[in-house]
N, C-alpha and C positions, 0 to 999 in steps of 0.2 A: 852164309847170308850175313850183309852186313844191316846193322841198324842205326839210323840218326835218331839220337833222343835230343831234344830241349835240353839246354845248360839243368835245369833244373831236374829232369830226369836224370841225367846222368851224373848230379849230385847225389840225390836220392839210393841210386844203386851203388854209387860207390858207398856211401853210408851204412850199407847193409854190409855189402864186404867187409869194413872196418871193422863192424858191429862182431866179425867174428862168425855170425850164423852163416855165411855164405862162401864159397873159398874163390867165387871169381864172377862176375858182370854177366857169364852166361846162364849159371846157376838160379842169379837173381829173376833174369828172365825168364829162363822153363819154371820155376815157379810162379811166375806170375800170371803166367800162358794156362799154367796146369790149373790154377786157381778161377784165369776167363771158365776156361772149359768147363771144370765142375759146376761152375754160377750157373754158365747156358744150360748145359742139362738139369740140373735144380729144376730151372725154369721151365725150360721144356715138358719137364715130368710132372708141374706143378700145375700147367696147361693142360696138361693129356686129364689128369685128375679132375680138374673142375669141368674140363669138357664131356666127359664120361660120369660125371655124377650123378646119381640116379638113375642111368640106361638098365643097368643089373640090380635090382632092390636083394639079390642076394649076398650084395656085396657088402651092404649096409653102409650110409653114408658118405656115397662116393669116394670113401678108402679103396684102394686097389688090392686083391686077392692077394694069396702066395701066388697062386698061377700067374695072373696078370704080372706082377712084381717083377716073375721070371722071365716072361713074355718082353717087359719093357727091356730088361736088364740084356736080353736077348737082341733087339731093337737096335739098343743104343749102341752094342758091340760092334754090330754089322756095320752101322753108319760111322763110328770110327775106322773101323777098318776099313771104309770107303774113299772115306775123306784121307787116309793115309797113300793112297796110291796115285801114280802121277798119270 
């Protein structure tokens, strides 16, 4: 897969390469991808939380269980591994 970044992107990532932390422009990007992805699940799980708040008062302040936790973490696997298939 090729990518067009803006002059300025593709200053940016060479700037990390230099910096040393990175050994090449693709690095830079599955970093950054891996970084999108964790934000959206954040979010997503930060969604599920508030939307579920209160439903189970055993749960105490719409905090999610160990069960639930496992259930989500369960979830989220699946839908990766969905989204990985062509």
């Amino acid at each position: 897969m090729n990518v067009s970044l803006p002059p300025a992107w593709k200053e940016f990532v060479a700037s990390q390469v230099k910096s040393g932390e990175y050994d090449d422009p693709s690095e830079v990007v599955r970093e950054a991808l891996r970084l999108l992805r964790d934000e959206q699940e954040a979010k997503a799980i930060e969604e599920m939380r508030v939307a579920f708040a209160g439903v189970d008062s055993r749960a105490g302040k719409g905090e999610p269980t160990a069960k639930d936790r496992a259930l989500i973490d369960r979830l989220i696997q699946r839908h990766r591994r969905a989204k990985r298939r062509p």
